[in-house]
N, C-alpha and C positions, 0 to 999 in steps of 0.2 A: 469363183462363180457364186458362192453362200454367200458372201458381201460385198455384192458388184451394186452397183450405186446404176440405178434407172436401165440396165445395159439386157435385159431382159431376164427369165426364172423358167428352169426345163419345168412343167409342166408336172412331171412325176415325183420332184422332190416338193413340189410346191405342197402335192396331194398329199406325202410321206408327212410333212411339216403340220398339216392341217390336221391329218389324224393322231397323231403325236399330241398335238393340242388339246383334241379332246378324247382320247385315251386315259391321260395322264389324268386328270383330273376326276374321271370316272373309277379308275382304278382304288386310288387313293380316298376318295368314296365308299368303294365297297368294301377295303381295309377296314375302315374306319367303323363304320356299321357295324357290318358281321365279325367284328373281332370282340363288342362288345366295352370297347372302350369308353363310349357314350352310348344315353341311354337313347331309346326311339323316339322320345320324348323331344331331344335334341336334335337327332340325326337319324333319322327313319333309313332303312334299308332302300336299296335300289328296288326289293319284292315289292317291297310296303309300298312306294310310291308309286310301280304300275299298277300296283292291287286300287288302289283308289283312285287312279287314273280311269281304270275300267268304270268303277262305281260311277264316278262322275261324270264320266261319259256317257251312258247307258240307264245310270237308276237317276241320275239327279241331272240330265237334262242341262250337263255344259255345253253344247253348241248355241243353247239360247244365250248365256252371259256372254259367251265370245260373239256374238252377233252384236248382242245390246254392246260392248264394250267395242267394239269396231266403229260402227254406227254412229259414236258419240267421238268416238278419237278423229275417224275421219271428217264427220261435219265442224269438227274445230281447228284439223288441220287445215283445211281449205279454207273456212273462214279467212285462218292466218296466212295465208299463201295469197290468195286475193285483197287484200288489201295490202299486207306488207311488202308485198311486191314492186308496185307500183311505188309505193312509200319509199321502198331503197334504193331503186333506180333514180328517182327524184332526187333525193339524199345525196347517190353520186355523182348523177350530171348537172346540177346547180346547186352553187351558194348559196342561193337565198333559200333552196329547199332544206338545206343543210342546215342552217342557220334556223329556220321555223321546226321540223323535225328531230334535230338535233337534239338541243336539251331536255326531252319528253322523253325521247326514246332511249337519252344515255341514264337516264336517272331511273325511270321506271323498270326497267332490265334486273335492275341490284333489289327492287323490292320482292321479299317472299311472295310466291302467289298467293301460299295458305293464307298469308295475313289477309286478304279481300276476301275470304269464303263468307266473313258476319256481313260485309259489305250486298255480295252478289244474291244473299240469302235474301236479304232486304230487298232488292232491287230485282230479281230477277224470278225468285220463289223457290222452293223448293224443288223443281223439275226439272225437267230434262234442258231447259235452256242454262239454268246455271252452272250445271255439269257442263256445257260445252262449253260456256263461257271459260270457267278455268282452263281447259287444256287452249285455247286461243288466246288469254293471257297469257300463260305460260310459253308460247313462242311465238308471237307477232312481232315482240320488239328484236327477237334474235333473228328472224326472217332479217327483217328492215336491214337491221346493223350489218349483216355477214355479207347484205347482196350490195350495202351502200358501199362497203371496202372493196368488192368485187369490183364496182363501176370505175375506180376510183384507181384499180391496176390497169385497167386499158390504158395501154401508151397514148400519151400526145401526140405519139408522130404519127399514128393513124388515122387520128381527129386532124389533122393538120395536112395529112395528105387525101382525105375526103375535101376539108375546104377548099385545096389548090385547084382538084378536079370539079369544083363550082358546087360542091354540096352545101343546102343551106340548113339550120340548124333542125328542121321538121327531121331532114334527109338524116343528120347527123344520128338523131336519135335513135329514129324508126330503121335504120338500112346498117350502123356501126356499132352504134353500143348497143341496141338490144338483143342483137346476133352474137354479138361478143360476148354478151351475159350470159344466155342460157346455160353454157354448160357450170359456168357457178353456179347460177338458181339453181339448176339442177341440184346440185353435191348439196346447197344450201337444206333443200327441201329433203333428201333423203338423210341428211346429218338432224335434222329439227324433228321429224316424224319418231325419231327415237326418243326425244324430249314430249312429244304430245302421249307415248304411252306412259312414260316416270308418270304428267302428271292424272293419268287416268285415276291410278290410284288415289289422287288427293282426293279427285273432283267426284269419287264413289264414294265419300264419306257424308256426302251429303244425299241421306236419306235414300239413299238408294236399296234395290229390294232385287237388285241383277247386274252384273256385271263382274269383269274377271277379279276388277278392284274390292266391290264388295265381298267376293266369295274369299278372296286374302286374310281382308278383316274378318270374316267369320270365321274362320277356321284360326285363325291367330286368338282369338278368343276362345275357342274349347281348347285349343292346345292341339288342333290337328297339323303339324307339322309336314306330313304327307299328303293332305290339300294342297297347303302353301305352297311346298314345292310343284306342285301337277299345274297351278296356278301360273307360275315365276314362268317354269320351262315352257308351257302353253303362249303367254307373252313373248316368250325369248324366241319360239321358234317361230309366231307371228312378222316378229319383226325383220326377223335374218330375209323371209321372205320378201319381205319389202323392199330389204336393201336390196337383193338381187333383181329385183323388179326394176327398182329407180337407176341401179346399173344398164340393163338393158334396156331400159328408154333410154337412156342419156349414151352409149353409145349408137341407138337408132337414128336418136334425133341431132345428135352433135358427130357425128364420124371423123370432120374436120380437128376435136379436140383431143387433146391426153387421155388417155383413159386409165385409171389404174387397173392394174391386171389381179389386185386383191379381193 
């Protein structure tokens, strides 16, 4: 049963498994800390960190930074999702899309985002549009790519048993591949939203005065170690959120699909 291959998971060890996960590493934590082996400097106590989690929450006004740093992740994730969308479907269901698409999207992928911050500064200013511009760099071309591969796994003999039954290629599109797609867009979009927060942080380096990424770098700079972390897990628990959100639509919306049960 502990390593049964797709055949289903009781439920209770799954939960046993999960806290085990993050026990162990909480544990190993508070060892660490309170024993004195490293100083707070390095490794702030599990105290230290709710103690400044209170502060920040209550004296210094972090629902504003997680707002602003929401705000800015989301309007870039969607960017990227709207346009890359369309882009990767293209990609999968025609050569010639592929072929135009293709070599932009396979080259650009490999370049650093950071390296365009002098560029978007120029081009974009110092505001709140160049902050979403980086995190929409940073995952439009993996949008494209992951959903072009998707398209790209639909069998032919489904394409080919829409033709027999007289479907013509509008039909093919709009009524077989784009149904067949969702639930990879789907997993697409909740796998990349976890890349639009990595690059929150880059895209706060620019001049920014709020957000979860700026508060990182401030505190990285006095040496507040017990920010940073209140920071990280605020992020982390943002995110976990998200995935189970994009789970639950995509079993809403796809019920016909696999779903994984993690």
């Amino acid at each position: 049963m502990f390593w049964s291959i797709r055949q289903g998971f009781p439920k209770k060890l799954k939960l046993a498994l999960s806290t085990i996960a993050l026990v162990i590493p909480l544990i190993l934590w508070t060892i660490v800390s309170y024993s004195g082996w490293v100083t707070p400097m390095i490794l702030p106590t599990p105290t230290a960190v709710i103690e400044a989690a209170i502060v920040m929450f209550f004296q210094e006004n972090l629902w504003v930074d997680i707002a602003v740093s929401f705000t800015r992740v989301a309007l870039g994730f969607l960017a990227a999702a709207a346009i890359g969308i369309p882009i990767g479907i293209a990609m999968g269901t025609f050569y010639s899309m592929e072929s135009l698409f293709g070599p932009i999207v396979g080259t650009v992928r490999y370049m650093p985002v950071a390296a365009f911050i002098p560029l978007l500064i120029v081009w974009f200013g110092l505001g709140e549009l160049s902050k979403v511009a980086i995190i929409f760099l940073g995952i439009i071309f993996y949008n494209a790519i992951m959903i072009a591969d998707a398209v790209k796994f639909i069998p032919n003999e489904l394409l080919n048993a829409a033709y027999t039954l007289g479907a013509d290629r509008k039909a093919i599109l709009w009524r077989v591949i784009l149904p067949a797609s969702v639930p990879s867009i789907l997993d697409t979009l909740r796998v990349n939203i976890a890349g639009a927060w990595n690059f929150l942080v880059i895209s706060e380096l620019i001049a920014a005065d709020r957000g979860l990424g700026f508060r990182i770098v401030r505190a990285q700079r006095y040496v507040q170690t017990d920010k940073v972390l209140v920071s990280i897990v605020v992020i982390g628990a943002i995110g976990l959120l998200l995935d189970y959100g994009f789970k639950i639509v995509s079993r809403k919306l796809t019920p016909w699909a696999e779903h994984s049960t993690h």
